[in-house]
N, C-alpha and C positions, 0 to 999 in steps of 0.2 A: 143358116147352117152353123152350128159349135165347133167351135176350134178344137184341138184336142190337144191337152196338156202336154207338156215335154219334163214327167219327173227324175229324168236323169241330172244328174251334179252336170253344170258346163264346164268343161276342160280350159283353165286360164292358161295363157301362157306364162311360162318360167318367169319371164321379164318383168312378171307384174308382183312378183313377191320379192322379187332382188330391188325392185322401186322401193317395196315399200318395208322390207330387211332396211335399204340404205339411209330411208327416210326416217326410220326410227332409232337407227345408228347417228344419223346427224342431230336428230332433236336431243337425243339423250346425251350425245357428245358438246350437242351447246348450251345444254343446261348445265353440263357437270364445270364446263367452261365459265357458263354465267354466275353459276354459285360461287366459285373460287373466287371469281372476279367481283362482285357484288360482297366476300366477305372481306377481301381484300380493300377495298374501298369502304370497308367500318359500318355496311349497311345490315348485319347481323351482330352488332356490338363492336366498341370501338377495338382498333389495331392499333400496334405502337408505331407510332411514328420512326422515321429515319433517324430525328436526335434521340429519340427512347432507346433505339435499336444499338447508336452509339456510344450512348451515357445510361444503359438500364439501371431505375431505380435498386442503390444499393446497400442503403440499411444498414451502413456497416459499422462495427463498432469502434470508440476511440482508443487509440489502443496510449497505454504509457510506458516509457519504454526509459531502462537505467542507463546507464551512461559506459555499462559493458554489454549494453543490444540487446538485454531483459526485457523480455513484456513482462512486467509487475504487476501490470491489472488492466480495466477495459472499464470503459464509460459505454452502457450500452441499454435498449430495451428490448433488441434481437442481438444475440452475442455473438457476431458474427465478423470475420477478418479479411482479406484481401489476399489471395495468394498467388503467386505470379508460377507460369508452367514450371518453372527453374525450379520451385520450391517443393516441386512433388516428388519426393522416391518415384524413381523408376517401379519398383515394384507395388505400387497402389494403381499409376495409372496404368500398369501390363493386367493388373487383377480386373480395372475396371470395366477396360474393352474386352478383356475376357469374358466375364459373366456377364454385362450390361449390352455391349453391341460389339460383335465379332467382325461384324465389315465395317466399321467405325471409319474406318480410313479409305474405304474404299467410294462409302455413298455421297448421297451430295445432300444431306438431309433426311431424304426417305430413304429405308430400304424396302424395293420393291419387291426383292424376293420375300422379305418378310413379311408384307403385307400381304401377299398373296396367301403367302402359307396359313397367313389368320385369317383371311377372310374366306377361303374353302376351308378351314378345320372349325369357321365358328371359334376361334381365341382360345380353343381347348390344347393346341400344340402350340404354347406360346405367346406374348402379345410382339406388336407390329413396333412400338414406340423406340427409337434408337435417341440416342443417348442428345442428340440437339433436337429433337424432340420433345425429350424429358425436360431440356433446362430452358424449351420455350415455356412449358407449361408451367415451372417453377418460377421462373421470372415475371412471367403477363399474367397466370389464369388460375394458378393454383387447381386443386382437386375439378373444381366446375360441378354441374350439373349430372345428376343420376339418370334424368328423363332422358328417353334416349333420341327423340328428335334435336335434343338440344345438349346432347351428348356428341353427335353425329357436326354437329356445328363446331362444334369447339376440338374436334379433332382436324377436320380441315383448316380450324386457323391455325392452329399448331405446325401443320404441314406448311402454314404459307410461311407464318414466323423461321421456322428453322433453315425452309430453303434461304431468307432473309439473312438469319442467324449464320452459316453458312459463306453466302456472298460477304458477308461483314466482316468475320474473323476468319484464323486459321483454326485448323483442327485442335493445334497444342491450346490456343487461349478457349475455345470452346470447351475442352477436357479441362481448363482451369476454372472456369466460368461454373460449369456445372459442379465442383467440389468448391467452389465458395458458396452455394445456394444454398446446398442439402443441412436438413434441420434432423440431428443425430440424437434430439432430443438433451433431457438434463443441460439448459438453456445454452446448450452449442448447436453453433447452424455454423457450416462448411468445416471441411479436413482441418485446416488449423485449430478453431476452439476444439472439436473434437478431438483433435490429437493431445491437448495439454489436458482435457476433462476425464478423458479415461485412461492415459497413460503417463502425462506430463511430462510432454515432452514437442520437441518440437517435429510438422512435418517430416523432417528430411530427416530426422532420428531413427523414425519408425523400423521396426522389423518385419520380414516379409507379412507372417502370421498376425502381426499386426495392421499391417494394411489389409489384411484380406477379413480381419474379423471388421472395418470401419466399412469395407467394401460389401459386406455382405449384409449389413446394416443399411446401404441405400434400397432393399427390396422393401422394406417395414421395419424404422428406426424405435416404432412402439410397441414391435413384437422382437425385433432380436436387440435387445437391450440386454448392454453386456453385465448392467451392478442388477437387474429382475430376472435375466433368464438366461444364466451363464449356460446352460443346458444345448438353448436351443441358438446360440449362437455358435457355438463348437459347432454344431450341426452343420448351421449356414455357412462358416469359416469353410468350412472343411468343405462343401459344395463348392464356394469359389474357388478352393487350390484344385478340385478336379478339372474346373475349366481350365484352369493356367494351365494344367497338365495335355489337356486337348487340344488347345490350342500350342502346345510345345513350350511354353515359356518356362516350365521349371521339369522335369524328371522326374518321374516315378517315386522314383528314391527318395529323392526332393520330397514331392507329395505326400509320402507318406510319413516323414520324418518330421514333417511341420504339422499331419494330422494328429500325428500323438503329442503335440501340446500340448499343456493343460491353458485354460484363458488365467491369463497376469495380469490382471489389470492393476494401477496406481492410480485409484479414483480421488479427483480433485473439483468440487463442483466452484467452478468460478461465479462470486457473488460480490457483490459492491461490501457486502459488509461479514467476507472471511479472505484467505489468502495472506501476500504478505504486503507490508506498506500501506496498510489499512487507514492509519489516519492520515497519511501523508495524502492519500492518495485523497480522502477527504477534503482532508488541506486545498489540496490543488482543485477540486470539483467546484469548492466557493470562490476560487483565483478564476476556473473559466466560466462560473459564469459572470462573473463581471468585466472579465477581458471581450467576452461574446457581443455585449453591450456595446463595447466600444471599439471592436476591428469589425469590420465589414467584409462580405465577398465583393469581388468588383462589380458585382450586380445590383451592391445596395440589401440586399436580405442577409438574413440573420444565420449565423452558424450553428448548426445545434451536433453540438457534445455528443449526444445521445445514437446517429443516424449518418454523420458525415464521413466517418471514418480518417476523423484526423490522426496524426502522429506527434505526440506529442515527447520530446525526448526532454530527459529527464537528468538531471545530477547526480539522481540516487544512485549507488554501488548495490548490485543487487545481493554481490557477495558480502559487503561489508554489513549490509541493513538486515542480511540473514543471521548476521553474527551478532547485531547491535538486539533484535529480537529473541535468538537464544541465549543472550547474557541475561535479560529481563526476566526472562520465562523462569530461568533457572533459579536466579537469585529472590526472585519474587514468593515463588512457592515456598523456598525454604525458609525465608523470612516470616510470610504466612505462618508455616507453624508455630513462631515462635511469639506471635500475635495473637493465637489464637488459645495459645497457654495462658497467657497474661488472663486474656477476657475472660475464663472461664468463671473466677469469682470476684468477674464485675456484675454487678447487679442490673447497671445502666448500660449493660456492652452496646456498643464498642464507645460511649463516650465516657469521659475521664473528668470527673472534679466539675460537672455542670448541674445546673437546674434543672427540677424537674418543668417547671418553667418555659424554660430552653430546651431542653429535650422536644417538648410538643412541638414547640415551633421547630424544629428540624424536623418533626416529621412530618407535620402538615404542609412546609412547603414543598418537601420532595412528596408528598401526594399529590397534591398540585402540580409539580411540575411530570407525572407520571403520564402516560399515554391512555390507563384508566379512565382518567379524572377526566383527561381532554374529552374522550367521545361518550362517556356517561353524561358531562354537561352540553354536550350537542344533543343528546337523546333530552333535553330538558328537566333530568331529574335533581331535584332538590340536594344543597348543601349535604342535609341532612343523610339523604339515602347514599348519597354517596360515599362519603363516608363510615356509616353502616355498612358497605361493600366491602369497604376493606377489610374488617373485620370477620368476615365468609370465608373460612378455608375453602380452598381450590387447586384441582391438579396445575402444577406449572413446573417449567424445566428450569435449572438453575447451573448456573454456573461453579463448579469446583475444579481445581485443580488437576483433578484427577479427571478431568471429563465433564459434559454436561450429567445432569442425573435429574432424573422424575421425582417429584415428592409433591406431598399435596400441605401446603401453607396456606393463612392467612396471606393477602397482600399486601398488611399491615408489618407480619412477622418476616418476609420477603425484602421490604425495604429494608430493615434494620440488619438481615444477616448482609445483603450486598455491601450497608455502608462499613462492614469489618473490614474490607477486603482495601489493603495497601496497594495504593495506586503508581506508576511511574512515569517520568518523562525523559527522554534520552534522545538528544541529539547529537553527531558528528560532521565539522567542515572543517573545509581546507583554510585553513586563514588565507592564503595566499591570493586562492582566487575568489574566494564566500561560497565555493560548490558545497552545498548541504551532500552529503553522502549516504548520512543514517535518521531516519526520523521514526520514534517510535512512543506514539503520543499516552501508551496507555497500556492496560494488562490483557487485553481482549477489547474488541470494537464493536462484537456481536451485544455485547453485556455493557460496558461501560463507553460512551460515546463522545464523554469529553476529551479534549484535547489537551495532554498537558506540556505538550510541548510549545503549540503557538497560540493556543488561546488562555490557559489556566496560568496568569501571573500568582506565584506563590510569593512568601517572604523569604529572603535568601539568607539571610544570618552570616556568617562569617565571611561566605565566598563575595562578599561588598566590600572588604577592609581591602583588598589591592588597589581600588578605586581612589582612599583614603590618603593611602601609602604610597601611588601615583603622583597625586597633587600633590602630598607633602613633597615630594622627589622634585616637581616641576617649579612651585612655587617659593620653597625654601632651600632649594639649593642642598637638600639631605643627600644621602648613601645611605645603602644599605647595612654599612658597617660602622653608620653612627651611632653613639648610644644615646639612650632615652633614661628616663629612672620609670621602672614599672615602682608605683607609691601610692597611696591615696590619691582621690585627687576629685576634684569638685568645681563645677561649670556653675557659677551664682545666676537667679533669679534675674531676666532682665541682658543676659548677655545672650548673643546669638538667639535672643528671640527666645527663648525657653523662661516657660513662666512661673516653675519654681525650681531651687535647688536641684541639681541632677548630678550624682555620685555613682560613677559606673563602676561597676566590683566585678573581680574574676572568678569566675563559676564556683573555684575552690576556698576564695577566701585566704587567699594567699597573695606572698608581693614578691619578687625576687631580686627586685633593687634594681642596678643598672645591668640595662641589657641593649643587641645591637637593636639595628630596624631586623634584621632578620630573622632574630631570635624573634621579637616581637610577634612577629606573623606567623614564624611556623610554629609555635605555639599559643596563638589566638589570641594573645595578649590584650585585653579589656581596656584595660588604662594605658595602653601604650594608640590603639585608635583613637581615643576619645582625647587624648592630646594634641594628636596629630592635627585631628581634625578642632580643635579649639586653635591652633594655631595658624591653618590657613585659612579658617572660617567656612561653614556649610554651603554658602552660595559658591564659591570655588570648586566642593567634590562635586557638588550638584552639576554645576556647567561639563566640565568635565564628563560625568556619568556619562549626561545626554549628548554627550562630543563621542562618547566611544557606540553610539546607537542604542541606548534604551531610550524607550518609547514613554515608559512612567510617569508620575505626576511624583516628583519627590519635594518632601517637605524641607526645607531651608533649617533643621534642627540638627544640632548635635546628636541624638540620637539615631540618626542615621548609619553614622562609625560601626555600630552592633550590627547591622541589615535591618532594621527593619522597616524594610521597603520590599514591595512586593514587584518580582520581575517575572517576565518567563524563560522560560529557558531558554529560548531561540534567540532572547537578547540577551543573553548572562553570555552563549557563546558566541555570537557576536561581538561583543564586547570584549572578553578575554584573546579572542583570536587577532584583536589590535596589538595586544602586547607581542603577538607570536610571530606579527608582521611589521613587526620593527615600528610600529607605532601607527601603524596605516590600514583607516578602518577601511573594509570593505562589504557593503552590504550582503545580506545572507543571499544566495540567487540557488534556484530549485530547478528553472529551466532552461535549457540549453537552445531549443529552438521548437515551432509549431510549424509542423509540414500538414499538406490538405492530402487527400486521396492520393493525388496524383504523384506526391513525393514533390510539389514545391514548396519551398520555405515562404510562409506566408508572417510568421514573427519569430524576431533574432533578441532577446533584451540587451539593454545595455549595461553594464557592470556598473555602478554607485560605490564612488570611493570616495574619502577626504582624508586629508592628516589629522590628526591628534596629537601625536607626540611625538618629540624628535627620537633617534634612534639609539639613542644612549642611556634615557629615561626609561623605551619601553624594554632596553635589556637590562636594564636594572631592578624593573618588575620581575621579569622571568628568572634574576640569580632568586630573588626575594620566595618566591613563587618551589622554584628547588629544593630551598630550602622547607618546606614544609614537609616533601619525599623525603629528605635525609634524616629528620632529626626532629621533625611534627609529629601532626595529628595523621601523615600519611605515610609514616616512616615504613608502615604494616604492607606497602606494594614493595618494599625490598627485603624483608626480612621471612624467619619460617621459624620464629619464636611465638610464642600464644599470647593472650591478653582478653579483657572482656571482651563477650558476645563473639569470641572464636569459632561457635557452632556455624554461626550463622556468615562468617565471611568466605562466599561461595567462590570455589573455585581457587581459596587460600591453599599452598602460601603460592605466591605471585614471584617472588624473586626475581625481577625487571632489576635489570643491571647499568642501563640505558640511562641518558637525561630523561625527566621529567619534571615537568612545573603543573602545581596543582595547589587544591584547597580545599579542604572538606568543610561543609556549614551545618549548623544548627540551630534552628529556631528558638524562643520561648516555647518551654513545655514539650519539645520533641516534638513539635506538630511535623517541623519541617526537615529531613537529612538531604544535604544536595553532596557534592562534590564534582569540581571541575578541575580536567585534566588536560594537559598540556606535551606533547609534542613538536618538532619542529615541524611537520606537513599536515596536524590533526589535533582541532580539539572539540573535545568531547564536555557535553555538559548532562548532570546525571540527578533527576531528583525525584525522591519516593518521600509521600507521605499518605493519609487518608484522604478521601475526597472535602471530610466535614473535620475542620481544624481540632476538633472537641476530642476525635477517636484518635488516638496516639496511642504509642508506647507510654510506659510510666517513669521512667529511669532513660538514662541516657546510653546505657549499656548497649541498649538495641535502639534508641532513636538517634544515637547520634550519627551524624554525616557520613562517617569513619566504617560505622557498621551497618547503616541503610543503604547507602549508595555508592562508596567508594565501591566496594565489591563488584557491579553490575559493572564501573569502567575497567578492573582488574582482568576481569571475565573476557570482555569483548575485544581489549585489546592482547592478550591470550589468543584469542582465537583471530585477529587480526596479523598478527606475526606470525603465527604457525601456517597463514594464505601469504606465500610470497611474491603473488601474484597484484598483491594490494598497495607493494612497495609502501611501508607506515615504515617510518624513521627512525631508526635507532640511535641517529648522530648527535652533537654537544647542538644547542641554539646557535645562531651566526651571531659571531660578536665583531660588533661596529668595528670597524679600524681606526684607533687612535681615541678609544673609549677614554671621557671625560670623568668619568662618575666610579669610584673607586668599590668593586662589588665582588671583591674575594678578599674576606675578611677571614683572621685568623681565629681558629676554634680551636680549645684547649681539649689533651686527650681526652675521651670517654675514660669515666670511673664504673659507672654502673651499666650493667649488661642490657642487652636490647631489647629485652623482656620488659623490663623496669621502666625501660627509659617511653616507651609505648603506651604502657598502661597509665605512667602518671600523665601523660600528654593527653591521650584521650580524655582526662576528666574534668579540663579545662579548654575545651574546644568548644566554641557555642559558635 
C-alpha cells in the first residue's frame, strides 16, 4: 500500500535559524579576525616591523644651513625636510583636521563613523581614510593596487599600520609625520620644502590663506598646483576655509576676507644647480663625499648625503653671501657691456692678439670637454661626425644678462659667444677665526660650472708684492718708511737662478727716484719689488708664501716680485687674512659642525692655525697695505672725483671713511684684475677675468684690477655696512703695544688734486 506524500513546507523551529544566524555570524566574524590576523603577520605581503614603525624609512633631505640658521640649499633626490609639531602654524594644522579628518583627535586610527558612512553610501559621500591612515599608506604602500581584491587587502593593512601608527606616537608627532611625507610636487615633498618652493619662506611664516592653499594641495598636489592652475586652487583654498569656518576655527568674516585673496605666490624651484651659494654649496658636496668615506655610522655603513637627512651647519652668512652675489651680479653685467663694446670689431672675439692656430685649439678642446662630445662618443660616432655636429644650427637656451633667451645657433657659435662672458671669484672670512662667510665662485652655476674661487688658480700680478715686502720687512730688518731708489735696475744672467738678463720696467716707463717702502706699494712700484726681492733672495718669499697657506708650486725666480704665479682665491684670502691677525695663519674652515637626523653632532673640525709672523711685521704689512686706499691704485674707494673706466666702477663713488688695507692687481695683458681688501674682522678677496686667458680687455682702462674688481669689493661692503646686523668693522687695525717697526712715516702736502692723483696711479698698476 503507498504512502502518501506530505507536500506541505515543515514548520522548523526558530531555534534552528538563530543556530545557524549565529553560526554564520561566527564563521564570518573569524574570518574577518583571521584575515587581520594573518595580514598582520605579513602573510598577504610584508608589514613594517616594530623598528620600521620606530625609525620609518625617511628619505630626507641634507639640509645646509648658514651660520644665522639659513637653509642655503639641500643635498637631496626626494627634497624633502624633517619638521618637528612645534614648527607648524597653528593655522595649517587647524586647516588640516579641518578638511582631512574632523574627529582627528577623537579616533584611535579608524574612524568608524566614517567608514560606515562609506560603506553604505558606496564612497559617493566621502572616503573612510583619516589622516594616520593617509600617512600609513604614504610611509609603507604608496598608491597600491587598482584590482579590487588586492585593493581590499591593502586597505586593511593600512587599518592595522595606523592603529600601530597610533599606539607608537602621539596625535601632534602623527599631524607632523604626515606633513613631512606629502609630495606638493615641483621636487618638494613635506610643508617645509613646500613652504620655501612656493612662497619662500619658512613653515612658521606662513599666512593663514597660505596654509590653507598647501592644505588643499594634499587632495591632488598634480591638479591644484599653484604656478599650472592658479584657478583651481583659489577654488580648493577657499574650500578648506569653509571647513575652518564649519568647524569654528576662523568666522565668517574671517572666511570670507581670506576668500577674496588673490593666490601670491614667490615661486623658488630649489635645485642643486640654481638658488644661492651655488658653488659653495658644490664646494662642500666634493668635501662630503670624501668625509662620507671616511666617518662611519656606528653601525659601520655608509652615510649618504643624498637620503639621511643630515644637518650640516655651515660658516656661510646668508646675509653677507647675499650681498657678496649682488655685488657680482651688479658689477658683472655692467662690465659685460663694456666688453662687449670692445669685441664688436674683433674679428677673433673674444680672443685678443692669438693665432689662428691657437684659436682652433681653444676650441676643439672645450668641444671636447662639452657634454656633446661626451655622449656623441658613447653613441660611437666618429671624430669626424662629431664635429660636423657642431657646425648644425640648433634650438638652445643661452644665457644673458638679461635672462636666459631661446635662439637657434651653431654649438660651435654657442661655445665662442659663452667664452665672451667675464668670469668672477669672490670670497669673504674672518681672519680671526678662518669662518669663510661669502663664497661666490662664478657668474651663474646653471651656465658656468667652474669654480673660481677654490678650484681656478689664476696669476695674481700685483696683489703678490705684500709677500715680497713681508720678507723684506722680516728678513732685513726694513719699515715701511724706508726709502728705496725706484732707478733702473737689472738682475744678471746666473743670479737667483734666472737664465738671462731680467730688467723689470714700470708699466709707464717712468722712475721717480727715491721713494718710501709705502710709496713703493701703493703705487705698484716695479723696480721697487724686484729689489726687494733681489735682496732677500726668492727662496725666502717662496718659504714665506707657502708659510702664510698657499698651496702653489712657486718657482724660486725673481720674477715672481711681478705675480706671476698662479693662486686662488681662497689662498690669496687666506693668506692676506694672516696679516689682519696679527701674523697668525688660520686655516680657511667652511663648517661649523655635522649633526645626523636626530640633531646629534656626529663631526666638530678642528681649527688649523700656525705663526708666521711676529706681530709687529704683520702691522707693518697692514700700515703698507693702507696705504695703497690713501694715495694708490685704491685711492678711488675714498674719493667721488672721476678717472678712467668711471662708467664702469659700480656702485661708485664709495666714499669709506673707515681704515682699510687693500691692493689691486694686474696681470700681463689684462688677462687677470683681482683686488684684495682688508678690514679688521673681514677680508675679502675679488678676481674677474675670462675663462680662456686670450679673451681679455685690450687697454688697462677696463682690465685693470682697480676697474675689474675693486668695484665688486666697493659694492658688497656698501651693502655690508648698510646690514648692521653683520657688525663689519669700521675701526683703525690693533696696533701691537710697544710697536718695534717705525710705520707712520711723514708725507708732504698734496699739490695735485685727487682726480690727477688717481688717474696717474692707475696707469702704472700691474
Amino acid at each position: 500500500m503507498a504512502t502518501k506524500k506530505n507536500n506541505q513546507p515543515s514548520n522548523k523551529d526558530i531555534n534552528y535559524y538563530k543556530k545557524k544566524f549565529w553560526r554564520f555570524f561566527a564563521y564570518t566574524l573569524l574570518g574577518v579576525l583571521a584575515f587581520f590576523l594573518f595580514a598582520s603577520w605579513g602573510l598577504f605581503g610584508s608589514m613594517p616591523s616594530f623598528e620600521d614603525l620606530e625609525n620609518p624609512d625617511s628619505n630626507l633631505a641634507t639640509e645646509i644651513i648658514s651660520s644665522d640658521g639659513v637653509v642655503i640649499g639641500k643635498y637631496f633626490k626626494t627634497n624633502r625636510s624633517q619638521l618637528k609639531y612645534s614648527d607648524l602654524p597653528k593655522s595649517l594644522v587647524e586647516a588640516l583636521v579641518a578638511t582631512e579628518d574632523a574627529r582627528f583627535y577623537d579616533h584611535s586610527g579608524i574612524d568608524g563613523r566614517g567608514t560606515l558612512r562609506a560603506v553604505f553610501s558606496l564612497g559617493t559621500n566621502g572616503g573612510a581614510s583619516t589622516l594616520t591612515q593617509q600617512l600609513a599608506k604614504q610611509l609603507f604602500h604608496g598608491e597600491g593596487s587598482k584590482f579590487l581584491p588586492f585593493r581590499i587587502v591593502q586597505k586593511i593593512k593600512e587599518w592595522i599600520i595606523a592603529i600601530r601608527l597610533e599606539r607608537q606616537y602621539t596625535k601632534n608627532e602623527i599631524l607632523a609625520m604626515y606633513c613631512n611625507v606629502y609630495d606638493f610636487g615641483n621636487y618638494s615633498v613635506g610643508v617645509s620644502s613646500a613652504a620655501q618652493t612656493y612662497f619662500s619662506k619658512d613653515p612658521k611664516d606662513l599666512t593663514m590663506d597660505e596654509s590653507a592653499i598647501l592644505v588643499g594641495m594634499f587632495k591632488n598636489s598634480g591638479l591644484y598646483n599653484p604656478v599650472r592652475n592658479p584657478e583651481g586652487v583659489k577654488n580648493r583654498r577657499n574650500v578648506v576655509l569653509s571647513q575652518m569656518e564649519k568647524a569654528k576655527m576662523i568666522t565668517t568674516s574671517e572666511k570670507l576676507r581670506l576668500q577674496a585673496l588673490p593666490i601670491a605666490l614667490k615661486f623658488k624651484l630649489e635645485s642643486h644647480r640654481e638658488g644661492t651659494a651655488t658653488y659653495f654649496r658644490e664646494y662642500l658636496r666634493d668635501y662630503m663625499k670624501k668625509w662620507v668615506s671616511e666617518n662611519k655610522k656606528p653601525d659601520g655603513s655608509d652615510y649618504d648625503i643624498y637620503k639621511d637627512g643630515l644637518k650640516i651647519y655651515t660658516t656661510i652668512d646668508s646675509r653677507m653671501q647675499a650681498h657678496a652675489e649682488e655685488a657680482v651680479s651688479e658689477h658683472m653685467k655692467n662690465l659685460q657691456q663694456q666688453f662687449f663694446i670692445e669685441q664688436k670689431t674683433n674679428k677673433n672675439a673674444p680672443f685678443v692678439n692669438i693665432s689662428q692656430a691657437e684659436t682652433d685649439r681653444l676650441m676643439m678642446q672645450a668641444m671636447k670637454n662639452s657634454t656633446r662630445w661626451a655622449i656623441m662618443k658613447d653613441m660611437d660616432k666618429s671624430e669626424d661626425d662629431i664635429i660636423a655636429s657642431f657646425k648644425v644650427k640648433t634650438k638652445m637656451r643661452v644665457f644673458t644678462w638679461k635672462g636666459e633667451r631661446d635662439t637657434v645657433m651653431t654649438p660651435l657659435d654657442s661655445i665662442r659667444y659663452f667664452k665672451h662672458f667675464l668670469q668672477s671669484g669672490v670670497m669673504a672670512m674672518e681672519p680671526q677665526t678662518g669662518n669663510i662667510k661669502a663664497w661666490v665662485g662664478g657668474i651663474n652655476y646653471k651656465y658656468f660650472q667652474y669654480d673660481h674661487v677654490g678650484q681656478g688658480a689664476r696669476q695674481v700680478g700685483s696683489t703678490f708684492k705684500p709677500f715680497v715686502y713681508a720678507t723684506a720687512i722680516e728678513q732685513l730688518n726694513m719699515s715701511p718708511c724706508d726709502s728705496i731708489l725706484d732707478g733702473p735696475f737689472m738682475i744678471h744672467k746666473g743670479r737667483h737662478h734666472v737664465t738671462a738678463d731680467w730688467e723689470p720696467r714700470n708699466s709707464d716707463n717712468r722712475y721717480r727716484g727715491m721713494v718710501t717702502l709705502k710709496q713703493g706699494l701703493a703705487n705698484s712700484i716695479n723696480t721697487v719689488s724686484a729689489k726687494l726681492i733681489d735682496r732677500t733672495g726668492p727662496e725666502a718669499v717662496v718659504e714665506l708664501t707657502h708659510k702664510l697657506g698657499v698651496k702653489t708650486e712657486i718657482p724660486a725666480q725673481p720674477s715672481i716680485a711681478l705675480g706671476a704665479v698662479d693662486i686662488t682665491v681662497e689662498d690669496m684670502v687666506a693668506a692676506y687674512s694672516t696679516f689682519a691677525n696679527q701674523g697668525v695663519y688660520v686655516k680657511p674652515q667652511f663648517l661649523i659642525r655635522i649633526e645626523n637626523k636626530s640633531g646629534e653632532v656626529i663631526y666638530e673640525p678642528i681649527p688649523e692655525s700656525h705663526d708666521v709672523l711676529n706681530k709687529d711685521i704683520a702691522f707693518a704689512v697692514i700700515k703698507l697695505l693702507e696705504g695703497v686706499t690713501e694715495t694708490g691704485s685704491g685711492a678711488r674707494l675714498r674719493t667721488q672725483g672721476g678717472g678712467s673706466g668711471d662708467k664702469r666702477w659700480t656702485g661708485y663713488p664709495y666714499m669709506f671713511r673707515n681704515p682699510i688695507a687693500g691692493k689691486t692687481g694686474t696681470t700681463q695683458n689684462q688677462s687677470d684684475g683681482w683686488f684684495m681688501g682688508m678690514v679688521p674682522n673681514l677680508v675679502t678677496g675679488v678676481w674677474v677675468g675670462c675663462e680662456d686667458r686670450s679673451a681679455r680687455f685690450k687697454s688697462l682702462t677696463y682690465g685693470q684690477g682697480a676697474t675689474a674688481a675693486l668695484p665688486i669689493w666697493g659694492y658688497f661692503m656698501k651693502l655690508c655696512y648698510a646690514d648692521p646686523g653683520l657688525k663689519i668693522s669700521k675701526s683703525e687695525f690693533e696696533r701691537p703695544k710697544n710697536l718695534s717697526i717705525k710705520v707712520d712715516c711723514y708725507s708732504a702736502p698734496k699739490v695735485k688734486d685727487t682726480t690727477a692723483t688717481e688717474q696717474n696711479t692707475d696707469e702704472f698698476e700691474l
